[in-house]
Backbone as a ProteinNet text record, in pm:
[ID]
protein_1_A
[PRIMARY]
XXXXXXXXXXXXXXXXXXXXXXXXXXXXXXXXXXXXXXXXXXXXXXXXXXXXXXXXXXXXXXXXXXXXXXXXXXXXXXXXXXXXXXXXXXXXXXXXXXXXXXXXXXXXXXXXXXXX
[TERTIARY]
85.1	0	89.1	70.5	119.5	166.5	237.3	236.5	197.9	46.5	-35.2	39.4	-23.4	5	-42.9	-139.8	-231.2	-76.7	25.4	91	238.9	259.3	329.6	291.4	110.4	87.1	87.6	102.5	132.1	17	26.5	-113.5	-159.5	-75.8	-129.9	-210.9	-211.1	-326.5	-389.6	-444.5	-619	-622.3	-569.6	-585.4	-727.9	-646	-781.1	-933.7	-891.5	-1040.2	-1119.1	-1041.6	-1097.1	-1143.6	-1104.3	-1184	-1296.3	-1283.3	-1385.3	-1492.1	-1531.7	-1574	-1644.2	-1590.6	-1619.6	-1721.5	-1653.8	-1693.7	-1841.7	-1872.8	-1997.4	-2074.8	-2065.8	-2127.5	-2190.4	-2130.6	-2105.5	-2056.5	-1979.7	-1863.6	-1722	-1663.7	-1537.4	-1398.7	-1298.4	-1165	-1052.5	-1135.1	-1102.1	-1164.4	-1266.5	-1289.3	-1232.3	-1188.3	-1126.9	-985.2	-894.9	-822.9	-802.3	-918.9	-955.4	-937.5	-1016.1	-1007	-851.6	-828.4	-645.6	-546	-589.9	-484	-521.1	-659.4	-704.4	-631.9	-629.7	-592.1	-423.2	-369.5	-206.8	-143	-163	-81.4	-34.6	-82.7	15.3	-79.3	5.6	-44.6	-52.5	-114.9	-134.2	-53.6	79	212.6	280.1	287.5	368.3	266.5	102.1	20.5	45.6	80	109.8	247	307.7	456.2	426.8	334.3	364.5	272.3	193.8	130.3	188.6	341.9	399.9	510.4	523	674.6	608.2	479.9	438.1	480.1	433.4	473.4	395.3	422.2	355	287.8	207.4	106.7	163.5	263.8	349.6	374.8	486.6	570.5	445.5	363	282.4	234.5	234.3	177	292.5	386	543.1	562.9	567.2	588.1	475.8	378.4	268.6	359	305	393.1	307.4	175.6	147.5	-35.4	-67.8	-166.6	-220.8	-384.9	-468.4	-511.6	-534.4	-508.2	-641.8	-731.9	-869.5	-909.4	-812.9	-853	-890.5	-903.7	-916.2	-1113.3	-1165.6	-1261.1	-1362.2	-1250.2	-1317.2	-1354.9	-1490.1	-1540.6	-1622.8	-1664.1	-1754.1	-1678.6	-1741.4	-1727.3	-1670	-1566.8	-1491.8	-1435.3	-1506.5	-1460.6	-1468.4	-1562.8	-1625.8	-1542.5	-1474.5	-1379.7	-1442.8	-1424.6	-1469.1	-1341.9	-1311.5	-1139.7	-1074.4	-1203.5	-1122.5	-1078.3	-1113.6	-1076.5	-927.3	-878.4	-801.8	-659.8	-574.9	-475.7	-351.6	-308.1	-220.6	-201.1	-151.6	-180.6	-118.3	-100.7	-45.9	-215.7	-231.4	-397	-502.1	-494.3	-581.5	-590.1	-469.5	-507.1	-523	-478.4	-530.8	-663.3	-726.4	-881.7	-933.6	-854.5	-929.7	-939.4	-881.2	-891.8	-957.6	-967.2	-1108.4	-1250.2	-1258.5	-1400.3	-1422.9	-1300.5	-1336.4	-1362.4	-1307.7	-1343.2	-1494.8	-1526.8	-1678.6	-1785.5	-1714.8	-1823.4	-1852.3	-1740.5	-1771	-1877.1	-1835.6	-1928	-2047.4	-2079.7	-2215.7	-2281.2	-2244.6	-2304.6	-2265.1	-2195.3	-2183.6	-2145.7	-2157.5	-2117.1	-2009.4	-1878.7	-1761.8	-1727.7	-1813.3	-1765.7	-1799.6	-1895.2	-1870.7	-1752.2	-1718	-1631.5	-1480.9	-1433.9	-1372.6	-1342.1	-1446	-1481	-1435.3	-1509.7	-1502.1	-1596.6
-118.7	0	124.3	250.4	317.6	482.1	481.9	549.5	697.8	689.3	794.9	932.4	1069.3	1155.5	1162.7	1102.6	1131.6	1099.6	999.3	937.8	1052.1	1119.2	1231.3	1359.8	1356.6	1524	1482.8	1603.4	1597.3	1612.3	1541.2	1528.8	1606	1732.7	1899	1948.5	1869.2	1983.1	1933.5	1769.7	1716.9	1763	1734.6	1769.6	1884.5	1981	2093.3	2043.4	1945.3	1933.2	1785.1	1703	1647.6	1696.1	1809.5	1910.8	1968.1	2038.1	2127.8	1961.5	1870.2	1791.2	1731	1748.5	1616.5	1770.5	1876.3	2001.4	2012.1	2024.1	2078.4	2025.7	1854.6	1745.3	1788.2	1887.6	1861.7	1790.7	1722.2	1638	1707.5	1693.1	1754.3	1700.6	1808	1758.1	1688.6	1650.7	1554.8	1422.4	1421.7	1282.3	1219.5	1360.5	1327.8	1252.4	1308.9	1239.8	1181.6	1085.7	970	889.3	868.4	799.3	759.7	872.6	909.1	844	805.4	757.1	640.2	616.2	424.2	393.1	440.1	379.9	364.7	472.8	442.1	446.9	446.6	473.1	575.5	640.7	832	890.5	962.9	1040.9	1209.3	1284.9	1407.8	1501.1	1502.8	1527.9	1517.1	1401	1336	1354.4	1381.1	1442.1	1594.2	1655.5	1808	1813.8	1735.2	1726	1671	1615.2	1565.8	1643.4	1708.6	1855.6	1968.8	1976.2	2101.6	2037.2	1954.8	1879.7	1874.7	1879.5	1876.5	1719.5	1623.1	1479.7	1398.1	1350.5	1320.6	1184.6	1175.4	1001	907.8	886.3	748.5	761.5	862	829.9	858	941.5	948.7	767.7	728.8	595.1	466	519.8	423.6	396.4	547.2	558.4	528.4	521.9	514.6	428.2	431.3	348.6	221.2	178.9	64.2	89	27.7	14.2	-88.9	-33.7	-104.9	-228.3	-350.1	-485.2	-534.8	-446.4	-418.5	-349.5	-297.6	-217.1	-377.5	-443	-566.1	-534.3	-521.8	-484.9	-382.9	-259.5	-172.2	-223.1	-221.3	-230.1	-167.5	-167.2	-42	46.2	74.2	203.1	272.7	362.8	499.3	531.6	677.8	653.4	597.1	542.4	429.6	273.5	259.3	93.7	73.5	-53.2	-146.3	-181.6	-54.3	-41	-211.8	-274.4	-442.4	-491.3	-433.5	-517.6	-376.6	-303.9	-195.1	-312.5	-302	-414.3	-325.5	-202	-124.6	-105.1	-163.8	-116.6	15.8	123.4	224.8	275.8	297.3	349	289.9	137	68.7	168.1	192.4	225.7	431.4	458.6	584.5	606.9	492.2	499.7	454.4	375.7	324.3	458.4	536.4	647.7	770.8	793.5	815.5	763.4	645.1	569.7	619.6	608.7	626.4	797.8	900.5	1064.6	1034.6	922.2	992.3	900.6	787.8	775	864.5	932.5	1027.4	1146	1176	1283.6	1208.5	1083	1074.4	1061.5	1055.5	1020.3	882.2	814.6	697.8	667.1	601.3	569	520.8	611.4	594.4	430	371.3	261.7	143.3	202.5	119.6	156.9	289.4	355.1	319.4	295.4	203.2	64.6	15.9	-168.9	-158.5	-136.8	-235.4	-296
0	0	0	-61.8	-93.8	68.9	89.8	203.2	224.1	241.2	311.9	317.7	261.2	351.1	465.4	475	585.3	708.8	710.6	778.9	798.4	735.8	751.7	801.8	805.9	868.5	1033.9	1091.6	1194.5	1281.4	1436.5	1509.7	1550.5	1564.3	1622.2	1502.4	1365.8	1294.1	1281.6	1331.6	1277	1462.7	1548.2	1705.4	1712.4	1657.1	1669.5	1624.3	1513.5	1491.1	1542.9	1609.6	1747.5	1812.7	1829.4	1961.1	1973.1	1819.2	1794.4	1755.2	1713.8	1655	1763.8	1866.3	2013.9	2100.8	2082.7	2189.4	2107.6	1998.6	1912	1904.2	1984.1	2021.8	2203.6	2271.1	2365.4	2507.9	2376.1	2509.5	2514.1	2616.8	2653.1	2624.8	2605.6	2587	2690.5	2759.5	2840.2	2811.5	2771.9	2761.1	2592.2	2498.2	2368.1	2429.8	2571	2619.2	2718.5	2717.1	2827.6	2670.3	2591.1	2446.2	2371.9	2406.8	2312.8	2408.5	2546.6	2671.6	2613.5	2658.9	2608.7	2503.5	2410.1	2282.1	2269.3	2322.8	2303.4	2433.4	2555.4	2657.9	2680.1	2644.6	2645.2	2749.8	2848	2899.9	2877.3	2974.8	2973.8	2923.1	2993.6	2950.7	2845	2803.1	2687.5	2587.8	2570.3	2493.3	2404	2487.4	2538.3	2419.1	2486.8	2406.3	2260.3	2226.8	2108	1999.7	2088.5	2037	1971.2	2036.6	2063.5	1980.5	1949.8	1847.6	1691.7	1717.2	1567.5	1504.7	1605.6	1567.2	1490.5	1391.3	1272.7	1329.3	1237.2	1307.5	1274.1	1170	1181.4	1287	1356.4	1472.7	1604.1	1590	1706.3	1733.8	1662.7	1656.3	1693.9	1636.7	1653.8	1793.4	1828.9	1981.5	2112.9	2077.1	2144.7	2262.6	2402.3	2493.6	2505.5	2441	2465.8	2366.6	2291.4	2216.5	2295.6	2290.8	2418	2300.4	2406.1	2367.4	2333.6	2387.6	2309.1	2178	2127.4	1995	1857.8	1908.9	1776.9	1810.6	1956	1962.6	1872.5	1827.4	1740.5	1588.9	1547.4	1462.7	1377.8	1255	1192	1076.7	1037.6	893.6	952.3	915.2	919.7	747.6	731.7	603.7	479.6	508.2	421.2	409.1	522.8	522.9	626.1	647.7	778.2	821	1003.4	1011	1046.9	1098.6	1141	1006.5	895.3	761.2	744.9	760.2	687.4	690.3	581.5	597.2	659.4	633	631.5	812.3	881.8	1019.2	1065.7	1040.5	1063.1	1041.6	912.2	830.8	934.9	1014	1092.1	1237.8	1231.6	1428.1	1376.9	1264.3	1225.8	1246	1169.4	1147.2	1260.3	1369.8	1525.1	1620.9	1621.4	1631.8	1620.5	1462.5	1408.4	1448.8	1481.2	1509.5	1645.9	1688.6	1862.3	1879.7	1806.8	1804.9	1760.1	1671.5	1642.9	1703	1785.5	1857.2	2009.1	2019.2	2109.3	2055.6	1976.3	1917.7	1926.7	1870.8	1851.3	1991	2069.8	2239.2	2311	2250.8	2274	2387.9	2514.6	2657.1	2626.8	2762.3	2761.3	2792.5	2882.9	2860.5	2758.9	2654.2	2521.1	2441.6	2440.1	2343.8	2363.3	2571.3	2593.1	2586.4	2535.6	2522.6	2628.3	2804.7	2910.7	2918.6
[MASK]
++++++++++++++++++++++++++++++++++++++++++++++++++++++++++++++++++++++++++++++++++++++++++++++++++++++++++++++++++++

């Protein structure tokens, strides 16, 4: 598969529009990073930092300190793919990501959106 820009822009410029996307829903940017911890192990801090480095989503993703062992759980359209089928796993946990920003937006209970 051919390598994405999407995989070179950096996470501080779709970031803003997690925010605005999850806030216009009326849910908060805290719970966009209660979602963003679940999914890669990153905390508050090291969030902040990778905000401010302008760190692209290959490596935001490279580095992640631990990808939750539940994400095989996420299922469904994003984009028009079904992300459990995406073969490219960089593009997979891109788009697991994606699913999980818009099931926040849509109202979805944190602990479905967590699979506990």
């Amino acid at each position: 598969m051919e390598n994405h820009k999407v995989f070179k822009m950096s996470f501080a410029s779709v970031y803003p529009h997690y925010v605005t996307k999850v806030e216009k829903k009326g849910k908060t940017k805290e719970e966009l990073h209660t979602i963003i911890f679940w999914l890669t192990g990153y905390n508050e801090q090291q969030l902040q930092n990778l905000i401010e480095d302008k760190t692209n989503f290959e490596d935001f993703f490279k580095n992640a300190p631990q990808l939750n062992p539940n994400v095989t759980k996420i299922t469904g359209v994003i984009c028009g793919y079904r992300v459990e089928e995406i073969e490219d796993k960089l593009m997979q946990k891109i788009r697991y990501l994606d699913k999980l920003v818009d099931e926040l937006a849509k109202g979805k209970a944190m602990e479905k959106i967590l699979r506990s």
